[in-house]
C-alpha positions as CSV (number, residue, x, y, z in Angstrom):
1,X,-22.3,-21.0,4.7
2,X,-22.6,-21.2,8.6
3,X,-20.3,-22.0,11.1
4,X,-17.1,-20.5,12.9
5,X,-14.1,-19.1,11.7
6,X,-10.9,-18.1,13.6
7,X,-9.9,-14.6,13.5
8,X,-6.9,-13.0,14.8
9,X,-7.6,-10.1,17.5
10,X,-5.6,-7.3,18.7
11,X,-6.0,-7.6,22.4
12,X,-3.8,-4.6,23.5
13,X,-0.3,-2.7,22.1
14,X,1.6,-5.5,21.1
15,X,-0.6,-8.0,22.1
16,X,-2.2,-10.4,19.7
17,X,-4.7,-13.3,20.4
18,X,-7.7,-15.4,18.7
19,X,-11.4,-15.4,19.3
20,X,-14.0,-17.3,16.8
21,X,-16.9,-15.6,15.5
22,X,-19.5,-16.7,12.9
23,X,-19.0,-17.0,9.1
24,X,-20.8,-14.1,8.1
25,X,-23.2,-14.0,5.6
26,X,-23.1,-12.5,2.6
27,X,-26.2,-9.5,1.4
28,X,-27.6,-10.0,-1.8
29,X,-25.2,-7.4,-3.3
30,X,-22.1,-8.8,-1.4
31,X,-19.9,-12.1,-1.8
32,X,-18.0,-14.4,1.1
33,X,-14.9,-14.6,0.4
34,X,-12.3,-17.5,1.7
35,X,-9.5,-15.8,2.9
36,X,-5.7,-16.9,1.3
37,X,-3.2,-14.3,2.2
38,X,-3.6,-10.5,4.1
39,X,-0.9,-8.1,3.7
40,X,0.6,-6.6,6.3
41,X,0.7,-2.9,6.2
42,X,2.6,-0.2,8.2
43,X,-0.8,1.5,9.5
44,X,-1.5,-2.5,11.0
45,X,2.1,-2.3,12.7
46,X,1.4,1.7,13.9
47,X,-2.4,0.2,15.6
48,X,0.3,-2.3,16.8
49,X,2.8,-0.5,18.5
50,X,0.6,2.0,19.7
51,X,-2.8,1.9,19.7
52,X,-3.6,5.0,17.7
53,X,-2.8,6.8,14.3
54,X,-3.8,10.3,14.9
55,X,-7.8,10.8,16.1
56,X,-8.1,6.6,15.0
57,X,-7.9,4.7,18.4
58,X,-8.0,1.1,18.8
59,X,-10.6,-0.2,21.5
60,X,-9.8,-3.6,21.8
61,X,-10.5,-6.2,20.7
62,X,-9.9,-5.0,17.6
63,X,-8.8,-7.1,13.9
64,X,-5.9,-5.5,11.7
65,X,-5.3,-6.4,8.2
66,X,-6.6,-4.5,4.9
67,X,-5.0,-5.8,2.1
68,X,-6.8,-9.5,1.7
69,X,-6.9,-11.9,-1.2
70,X,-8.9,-14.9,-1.7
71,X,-11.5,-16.7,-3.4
72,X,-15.1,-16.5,-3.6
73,X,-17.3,-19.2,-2.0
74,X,-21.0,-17.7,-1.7
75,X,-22.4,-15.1,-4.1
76,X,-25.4,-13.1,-3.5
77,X,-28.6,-13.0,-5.9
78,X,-28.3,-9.6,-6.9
79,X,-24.3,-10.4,-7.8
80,X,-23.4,-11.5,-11.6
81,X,-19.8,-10.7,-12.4
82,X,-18.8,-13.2,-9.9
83,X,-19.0,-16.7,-9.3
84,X,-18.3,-19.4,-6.7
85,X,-14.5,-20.1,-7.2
86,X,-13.4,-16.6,-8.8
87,X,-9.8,-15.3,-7.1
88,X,-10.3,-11.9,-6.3
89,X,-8.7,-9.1,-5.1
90,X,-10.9,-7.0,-1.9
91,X,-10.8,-3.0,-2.1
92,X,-10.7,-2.2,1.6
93,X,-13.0,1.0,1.3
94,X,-17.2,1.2,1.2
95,X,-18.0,4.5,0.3
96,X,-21.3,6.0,0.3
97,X,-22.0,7.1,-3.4
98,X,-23.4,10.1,-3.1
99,X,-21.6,12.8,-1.0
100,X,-19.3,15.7,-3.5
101,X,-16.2,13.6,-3.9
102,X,-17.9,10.1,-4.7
103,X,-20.2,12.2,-7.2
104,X,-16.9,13.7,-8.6
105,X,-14.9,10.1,-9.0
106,X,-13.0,11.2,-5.9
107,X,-14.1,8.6,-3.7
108,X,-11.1,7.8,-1.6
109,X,-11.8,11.4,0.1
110,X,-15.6,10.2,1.0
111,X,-15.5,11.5,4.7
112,X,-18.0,8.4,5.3
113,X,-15.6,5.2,4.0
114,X,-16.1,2.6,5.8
115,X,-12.4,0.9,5.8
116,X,-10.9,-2.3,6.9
117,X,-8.8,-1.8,10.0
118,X,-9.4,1.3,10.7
119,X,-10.7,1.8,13.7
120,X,-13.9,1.1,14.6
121,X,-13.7,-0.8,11.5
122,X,-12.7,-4.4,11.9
123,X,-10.0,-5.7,9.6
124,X,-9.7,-9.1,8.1
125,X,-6.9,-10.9,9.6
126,X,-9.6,-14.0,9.4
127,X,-10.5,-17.1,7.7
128,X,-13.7,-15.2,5.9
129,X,-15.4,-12.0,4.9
130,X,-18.1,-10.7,3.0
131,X,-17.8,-8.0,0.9
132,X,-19.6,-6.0,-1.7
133,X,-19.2,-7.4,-4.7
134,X,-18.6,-4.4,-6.4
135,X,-15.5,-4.0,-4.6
136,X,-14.2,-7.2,-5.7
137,X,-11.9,-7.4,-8.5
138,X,-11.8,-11.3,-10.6
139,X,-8.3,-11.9,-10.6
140,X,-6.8,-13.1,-14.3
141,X,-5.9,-17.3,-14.3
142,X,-2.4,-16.0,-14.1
143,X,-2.3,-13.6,-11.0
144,X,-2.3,-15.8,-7.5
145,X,-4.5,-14.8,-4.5
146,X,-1.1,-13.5,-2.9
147,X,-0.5,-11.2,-5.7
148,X,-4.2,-10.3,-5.2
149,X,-3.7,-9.2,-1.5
150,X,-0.8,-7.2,-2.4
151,X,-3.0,-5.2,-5.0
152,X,-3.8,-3.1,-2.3
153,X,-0.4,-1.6,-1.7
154,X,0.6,-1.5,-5.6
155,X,-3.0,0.8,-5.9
156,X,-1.0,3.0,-3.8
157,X,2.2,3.3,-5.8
158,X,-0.1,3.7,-8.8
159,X,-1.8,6.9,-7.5
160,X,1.6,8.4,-5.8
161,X,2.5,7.7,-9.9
162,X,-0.4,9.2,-11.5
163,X,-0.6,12.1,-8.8
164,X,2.9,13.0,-10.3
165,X,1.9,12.7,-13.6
166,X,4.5,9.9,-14.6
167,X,5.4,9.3,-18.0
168,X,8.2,8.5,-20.3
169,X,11.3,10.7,-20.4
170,X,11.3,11.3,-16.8
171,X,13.9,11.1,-14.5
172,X,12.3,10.2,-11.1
173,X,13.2,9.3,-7.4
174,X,11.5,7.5,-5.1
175,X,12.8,8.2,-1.4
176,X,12.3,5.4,0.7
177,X,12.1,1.4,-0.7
178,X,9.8,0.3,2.1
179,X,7.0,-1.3,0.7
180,X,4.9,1.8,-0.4
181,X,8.4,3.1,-2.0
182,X,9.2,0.1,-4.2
183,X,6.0,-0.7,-5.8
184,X,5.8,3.7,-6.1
185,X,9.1,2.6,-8.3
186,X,7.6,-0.6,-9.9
187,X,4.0,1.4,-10.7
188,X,7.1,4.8,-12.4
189,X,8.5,1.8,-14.6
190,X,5.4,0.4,-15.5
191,X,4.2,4.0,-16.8
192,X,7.1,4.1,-19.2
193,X,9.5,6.5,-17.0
194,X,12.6,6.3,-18.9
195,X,15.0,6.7,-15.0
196,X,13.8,5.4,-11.7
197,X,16.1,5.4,-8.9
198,X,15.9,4.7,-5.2
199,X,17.0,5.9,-2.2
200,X,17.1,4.4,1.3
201,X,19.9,4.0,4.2
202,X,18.8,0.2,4.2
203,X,21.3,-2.2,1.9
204,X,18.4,-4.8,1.9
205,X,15.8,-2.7,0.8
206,X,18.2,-1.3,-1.7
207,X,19.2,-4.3,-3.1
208,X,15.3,-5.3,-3.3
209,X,14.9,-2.4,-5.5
210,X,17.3,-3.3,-8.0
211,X,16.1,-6.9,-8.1
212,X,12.6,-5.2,-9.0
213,X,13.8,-3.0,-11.4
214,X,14.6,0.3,-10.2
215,X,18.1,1.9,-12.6
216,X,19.8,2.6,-9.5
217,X,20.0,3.1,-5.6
218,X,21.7,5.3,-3.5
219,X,22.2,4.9,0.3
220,X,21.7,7.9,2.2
221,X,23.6,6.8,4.9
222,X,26.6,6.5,2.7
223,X,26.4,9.5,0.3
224,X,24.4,12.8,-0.6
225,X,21.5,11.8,-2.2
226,X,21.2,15.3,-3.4
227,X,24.9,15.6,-4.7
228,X,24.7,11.8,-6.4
229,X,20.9,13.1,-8.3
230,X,22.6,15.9,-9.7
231,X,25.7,13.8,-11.0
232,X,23.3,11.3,-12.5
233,X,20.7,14.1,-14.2
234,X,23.7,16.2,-15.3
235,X,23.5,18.6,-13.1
236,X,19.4,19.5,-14.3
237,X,17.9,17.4,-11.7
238,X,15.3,15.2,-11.7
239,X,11.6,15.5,-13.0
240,X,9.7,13.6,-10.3
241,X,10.2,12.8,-6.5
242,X,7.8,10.4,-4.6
243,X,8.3,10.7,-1.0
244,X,7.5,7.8,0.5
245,X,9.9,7.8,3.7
246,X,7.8,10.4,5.4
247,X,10.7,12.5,7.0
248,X,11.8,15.8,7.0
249,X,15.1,15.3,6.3
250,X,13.9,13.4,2.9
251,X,11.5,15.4,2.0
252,X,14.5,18.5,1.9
253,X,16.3,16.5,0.4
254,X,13.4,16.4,-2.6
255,X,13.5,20.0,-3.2
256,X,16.7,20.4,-3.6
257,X,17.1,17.4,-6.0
258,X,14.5,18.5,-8.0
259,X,14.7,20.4,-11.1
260,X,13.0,23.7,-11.5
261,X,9.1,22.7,-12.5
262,X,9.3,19.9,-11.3
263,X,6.8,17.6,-9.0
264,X,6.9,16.2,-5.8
265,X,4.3,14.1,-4.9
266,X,4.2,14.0,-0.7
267,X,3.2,9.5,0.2
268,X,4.5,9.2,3.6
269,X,3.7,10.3,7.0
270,X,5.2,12.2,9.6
271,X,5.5,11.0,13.0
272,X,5.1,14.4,14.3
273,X,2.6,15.2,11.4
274,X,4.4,18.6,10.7
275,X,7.7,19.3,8.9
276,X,10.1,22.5,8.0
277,X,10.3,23.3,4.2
278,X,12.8,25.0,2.4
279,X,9.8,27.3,1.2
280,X,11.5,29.9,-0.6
281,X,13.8,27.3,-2.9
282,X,10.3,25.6,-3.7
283,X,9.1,29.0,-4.7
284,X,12.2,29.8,-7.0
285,X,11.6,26.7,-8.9
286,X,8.0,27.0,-9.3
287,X,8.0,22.9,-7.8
288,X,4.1,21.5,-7.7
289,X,3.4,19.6,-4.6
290,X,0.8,16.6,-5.2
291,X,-0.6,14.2,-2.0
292,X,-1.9,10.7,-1.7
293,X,-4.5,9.6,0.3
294,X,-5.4,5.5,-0.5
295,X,-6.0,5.8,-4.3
296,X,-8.9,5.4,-6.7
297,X,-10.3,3.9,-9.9
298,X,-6.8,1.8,-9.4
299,X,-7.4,-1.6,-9.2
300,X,-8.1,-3.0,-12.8
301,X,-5.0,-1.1,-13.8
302,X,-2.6,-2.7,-10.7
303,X,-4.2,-6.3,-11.6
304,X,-3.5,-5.2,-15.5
305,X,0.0,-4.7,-14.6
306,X,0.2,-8.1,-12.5
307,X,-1.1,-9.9,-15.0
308,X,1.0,-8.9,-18.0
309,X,4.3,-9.2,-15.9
310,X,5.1,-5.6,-16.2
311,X,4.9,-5.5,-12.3
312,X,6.4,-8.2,-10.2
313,X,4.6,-7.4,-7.2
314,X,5.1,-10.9,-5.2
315,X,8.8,-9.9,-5.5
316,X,8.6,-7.0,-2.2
317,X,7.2,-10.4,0.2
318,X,10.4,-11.3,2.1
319,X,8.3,-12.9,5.0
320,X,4.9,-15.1,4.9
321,X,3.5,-16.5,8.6
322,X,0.5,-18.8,9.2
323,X,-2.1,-16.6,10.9
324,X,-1.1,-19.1,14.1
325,X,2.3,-17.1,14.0
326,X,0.3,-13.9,13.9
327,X,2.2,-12.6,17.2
328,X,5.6,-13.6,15.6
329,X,4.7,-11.7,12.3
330,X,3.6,-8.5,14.0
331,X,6.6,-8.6,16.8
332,X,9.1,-9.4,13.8
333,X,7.5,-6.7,11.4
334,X,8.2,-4.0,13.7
335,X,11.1,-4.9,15.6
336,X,13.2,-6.1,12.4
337,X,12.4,-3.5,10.1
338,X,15.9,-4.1,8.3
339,X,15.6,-7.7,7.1
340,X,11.5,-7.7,6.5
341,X,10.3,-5.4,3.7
342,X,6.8,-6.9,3.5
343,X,5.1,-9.8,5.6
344,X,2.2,-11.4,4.7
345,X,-0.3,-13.6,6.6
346,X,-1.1,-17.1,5.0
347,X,-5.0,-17.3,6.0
348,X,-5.6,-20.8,4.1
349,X,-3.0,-22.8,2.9
């Protein structure tokens, strides 16, 4: 396919524009894909508000957006799983196959991913893209392409779920029902843990949670999260914390509402990147500390989920913006953080 497409372009902090570029075309193991939705995720509103996360710097112009969904419009000759007209769902990620941790299955720590939107890797807040194929996942005749874009985060709730080792019988807590925190809860329920509750100092988000499923919320701002897990577990505590609010103060408050044995499974991220820990209360209750980073081998299990209505994953979008609108939907994302738990970008109506 030749010709232009728009694409939205990060021209400095906080300032967005549009430049066109060419349709690109497809290698014979890749596929072009026609943009429908993008997600937009918290690292795209960090690049945002300030040009950097950690050692990745934006040099603009530079495009945001990693979690895309659309449909397939030119296949190359080496592709057969896919077809012109398949929805699909777009893993961000290009590893190279053959260093220790893509060898082991552990791809997502390949120190040579190549990544949408993170920096110098252009993101795909655009009208197209081609992809590898293999990265591509057919979506079922019941999962839409917005569902598809918003695979991306739900991959992330799934690994924060398998990391802890989710399954039923559990009590578990997920601190923090942002985006990455409620489909970390969705991804617990799905998995057959028996309790799931949430905590956040945010009513809406709260109330989000319980529309989606989780067994109970607890505002932080209101009450001791600590002192209202221990009245619900008994006294015992609960089995499983995912940390998704990336604070110090939550991430306390984790090993204290933990029971002895328990995990804690660490998905958010510092500002300062460095936090003080109870360490010898860890030590006393023998607690196992897990990490995400991205996920792997997760998205035929998200779309799974999607698709057999165990997972409502369109449920988290409170906000969808034409990609005209893009400067609205960043400048809204970040400065109303209370009302929007997840924005998406309409690419193609």
């Amino acid at each position: 396919m030749e010709g232009k497409m728009k694409v939205a372009v990060m021209n400095g902090i906080g300032k967005m524009g549009f430049t066109e570029r060419d349709i690109p075309t497809p290698k014979d193991d890749e596929v072009l894909v026609k943009l429908d939705y993008v997600g937009i995720c918290g690292s795209d509103l960090h690049y945002y508000e300030s040009g950097a996360i950690g050692d990745y710097v934006v040099e603009p112009p530079f495009v945001l957006g990693h979690e895309p969904g659309g449909v397939v419009v030119e296949v190359g000759k080496d592709v057969k799983h896919l077809k012109v007209g398949d929805k699909v769902a777009l893993e961000p990620g290009k590893t190279c196959g053959h260093c220790e941790f893509c060898k082991t299955g552990r791809y997502n720590l390949c120190p040579d991913v190549v990544f949408f939107a993170t920096p110098p890797v252009d993101g795909v807040f655009q009208e197209y893209v081609a992809h590898e194929a293999g990265l591509c996942f057919k979506l079922p005749d019941n999962v839409s392409t917005m569902e598809g874009a918003l695979i991306e985060p739900l991959a992330v709730g799934f690994h924060a779920a398998r990391q802890g080792g989710a399954q039923a019988g559990q009590v578990a807590v997920v601190t923090g029902a942002g985006c990455i925190g409620l489909v970390s809860m969705m991804a617990l329920k799905a998995m057959g843990v028996s309790k799931v509750y949430s905590v956040d100092v945010m009513d809406k988000r709260l109330d989000k949670a319980l529309e989606l499923g989780a067994d109970g919320v607890i505002n932080g701002s209101r009450e001791d999260a600590v002192k209202k897990v221990m009245e619900l577990t008994g006294g015992m505590g609960c089995d499983l914390v995912i940390e998704t609010a990336g604070t110090e103060i939550t991430t306390r408050q984790a090993v204290q509402m933990t029971k002895k044995g328990a995990t804690i499974v660490l998905v958010g991220y510092s500002k300062s990147g460095e936090m003080t820990l109870p360490m010898s209360l860890v030590l006393d209750k023998e607690l196992t500390f897990k990490t995400v980073f991205r996920y792997r081998h997760i998205y035929p299990i998200a779309i799974d989920a999607v698709a057999s209505g165990k997972v409502n994953v369109k449920g988290i979008v409170t906000n969808i913006y034409d990609l005209d609108d893009v400067q609205r939907a960043m400048d809204e994302s970040v400065h109303n953080k209370a009302d929007i738990v997840k924005g998406v970008i309409k690419i193609h109506p």
